[in-house]
Every structure is written in structure tokens, then in C-alpha cells.
C-alpha positions in Angstrom: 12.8 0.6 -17.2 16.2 2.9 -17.9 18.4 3.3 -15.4 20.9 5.1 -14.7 24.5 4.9 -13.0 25.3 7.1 -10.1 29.5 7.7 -8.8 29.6 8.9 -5.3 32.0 9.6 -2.4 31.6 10.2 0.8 33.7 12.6 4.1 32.8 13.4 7.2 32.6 16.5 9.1 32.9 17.1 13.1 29.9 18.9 14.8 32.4 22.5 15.2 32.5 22.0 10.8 36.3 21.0 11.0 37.1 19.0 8.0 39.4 16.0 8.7 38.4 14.7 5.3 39.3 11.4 4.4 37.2 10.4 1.4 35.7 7.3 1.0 36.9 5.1 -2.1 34.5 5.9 -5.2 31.1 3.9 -4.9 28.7 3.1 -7.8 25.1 3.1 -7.2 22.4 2.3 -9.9 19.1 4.0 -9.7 16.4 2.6 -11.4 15.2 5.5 -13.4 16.3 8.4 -15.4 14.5 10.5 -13.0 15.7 10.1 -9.5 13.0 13.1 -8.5 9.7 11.6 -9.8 7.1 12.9 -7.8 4.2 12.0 -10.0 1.6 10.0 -7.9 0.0 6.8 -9.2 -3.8 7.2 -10.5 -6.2 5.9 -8.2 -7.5 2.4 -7.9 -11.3 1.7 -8.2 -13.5 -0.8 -6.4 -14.4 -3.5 -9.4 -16.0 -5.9 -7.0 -16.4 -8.1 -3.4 -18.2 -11.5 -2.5 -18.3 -12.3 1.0 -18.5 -15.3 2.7 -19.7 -17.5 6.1 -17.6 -20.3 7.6 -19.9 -22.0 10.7 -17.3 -23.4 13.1 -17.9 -25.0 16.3 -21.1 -24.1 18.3 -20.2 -20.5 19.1 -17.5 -20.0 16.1 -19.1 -18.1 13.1 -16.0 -16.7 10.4 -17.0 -14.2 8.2 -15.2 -12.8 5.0 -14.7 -10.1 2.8 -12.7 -10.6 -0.4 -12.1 -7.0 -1.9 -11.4 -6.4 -5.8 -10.1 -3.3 -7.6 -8.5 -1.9 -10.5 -5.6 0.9 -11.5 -6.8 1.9 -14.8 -2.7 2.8 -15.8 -0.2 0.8 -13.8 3.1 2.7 -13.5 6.7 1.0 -14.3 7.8 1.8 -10.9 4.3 0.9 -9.0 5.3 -0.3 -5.6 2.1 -1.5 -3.8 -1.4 -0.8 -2.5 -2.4 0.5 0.5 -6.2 -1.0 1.8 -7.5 0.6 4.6 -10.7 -0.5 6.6 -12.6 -0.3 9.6 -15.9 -1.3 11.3 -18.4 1.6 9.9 -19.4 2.4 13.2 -15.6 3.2 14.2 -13.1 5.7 13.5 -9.8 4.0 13.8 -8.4 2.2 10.1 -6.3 0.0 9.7 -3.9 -0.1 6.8 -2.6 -3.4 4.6 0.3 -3.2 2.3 -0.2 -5.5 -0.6 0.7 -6.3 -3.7 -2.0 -7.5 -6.0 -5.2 -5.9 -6.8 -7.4 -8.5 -4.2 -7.4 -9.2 -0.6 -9.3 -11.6 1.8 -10.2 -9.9 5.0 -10.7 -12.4 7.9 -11.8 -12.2 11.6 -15.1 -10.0 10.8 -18.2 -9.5 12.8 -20.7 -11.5 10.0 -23.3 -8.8 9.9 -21.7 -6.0 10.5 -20.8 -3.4 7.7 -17.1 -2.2 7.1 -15.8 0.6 5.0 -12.9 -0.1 2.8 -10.3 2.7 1.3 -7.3 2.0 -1.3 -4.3 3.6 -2.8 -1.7 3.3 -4.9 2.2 3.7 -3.9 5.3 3.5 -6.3 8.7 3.1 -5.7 9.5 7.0 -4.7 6.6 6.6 -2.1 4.4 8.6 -4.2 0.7 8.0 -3.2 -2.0 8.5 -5.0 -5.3 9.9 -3.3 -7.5 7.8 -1.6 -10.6 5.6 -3.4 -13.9 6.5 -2.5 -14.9 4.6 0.2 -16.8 1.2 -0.3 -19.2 -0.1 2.6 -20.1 -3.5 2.4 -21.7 -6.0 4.9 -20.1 -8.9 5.9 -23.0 -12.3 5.5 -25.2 -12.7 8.3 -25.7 -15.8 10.1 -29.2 -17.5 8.7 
């Protein structure tokens, strides 16, 4: 990725505008683009796939699992992370994940209950792309 090598300076003012300026010594900072302003959002990712899964623990322990897969069909030079949202389908509250590959393993689930799943796609200048569709899926029922 081009980059690009940035001189600044800084001086303060007081709160009445009264400059006693004393100027910082000369500082180089090197942004990692040509384009400092990029405001163009990532595409957004697609569902490609889930398994879930049933751990018995002790007597009254039952783990279930949902492992979530999906796809950016371009992957930007300065792509950031994902953002997975999800939530009981019978709630309203999500809640987000910030991650950084294109799975995740969610844990702590009611095994039989059904959970609706969202993603997007951040880069570096926080641009976001729109939300996936969502994706319900039910977590394994005890046999």
C-alpha cells in the first residue's frame, strides 16, 4: 500500500484567541495511504456457512455452539475488521464482536433456541459497510 509522508507543527491558542505562539519542533507523520479522506465503505460480507454443535457436561450442564462462516467477495488493502452482531431471535438487544477473520465460535447458547446473526465490514478509516442480511439459525437440541 503507498504511503505518504506528512510534516506538521503544532501552537496553541488561549480560550480569549491570544496567540502566545511557541511552535512545536517539526514532526513527521506517515499515513498509510495516498488518500488520507477515503470514505469508500467495504462491500458487504455474505453468510457462506455454520455447523453447530452440543457439548453434555455434568448432570445439568448442556453447551451449545454456533460456529459462523462468511465471505467479502473484494477484500480492501486497508480492511480493518468485522463487526458480528447477534442476539436471541426472540430479543431486541445485539451484541457486537470485533474480529478479525471471516469465522467465529459463539459459546454460552441456549441449545434449542434460534439466534439471528448480522456482519459488516470496517477498514482502517472506520468506514463500514452495510449490514448482511440477517441469518437465523438454531443452536442443536438436546436428544
Amino acid at each position: 500500500m503507498p504511503s505518504q509522508t506528512w510534516f506538521v507543527t503544532v501552537a496553541a491558542y488561549n480560550i480569549l484567541g491570544k496567540t502566545n505562539l511557541k511552535y512545536s519542533a517539526i514532526k513527521s507523520c506517515t499515513v498509510a495511504s495516498l488518500d488520507p479522506l477515503d470514505t469508500v465503505a467495504p462491500g458487504t460480507p455474505q453468510f457462506t456457512g455454520y455447523e453447530t454443535e452440543l457439548e453434555i457436561g455434568s448432570i445439568q450442564n448442556t453447551f451449545a455452539y454456533i460456529t459462523v462462516n462468511w465471505s467479502l467477495d473484494s477484500m480492501p488493502l486497508d480492511f480493518s475488521n468485522y463487526i458480528i452482531a447477534h442476539k436471541r431471535t426472540d430479543e431486541f438487544i445485539w451484541t457486537e464482536t470485533y474480529v478479525k477473520t471471516a469465522s467465529y465460535r459463539f459459546s454460552d447458547l441456549i441449545s434449542g433456541a434460534s439466534y439471528d446473526f448480522r456482519i459488516k465490514a470496517v477498514d482502517m478509516w472506520l468506514n463500514t459497510s452495510a449490514w448482511s442480511a440477517v441469518k437465523t439459525i438454531q443452536a442443536k437440541p438436546q436428544i
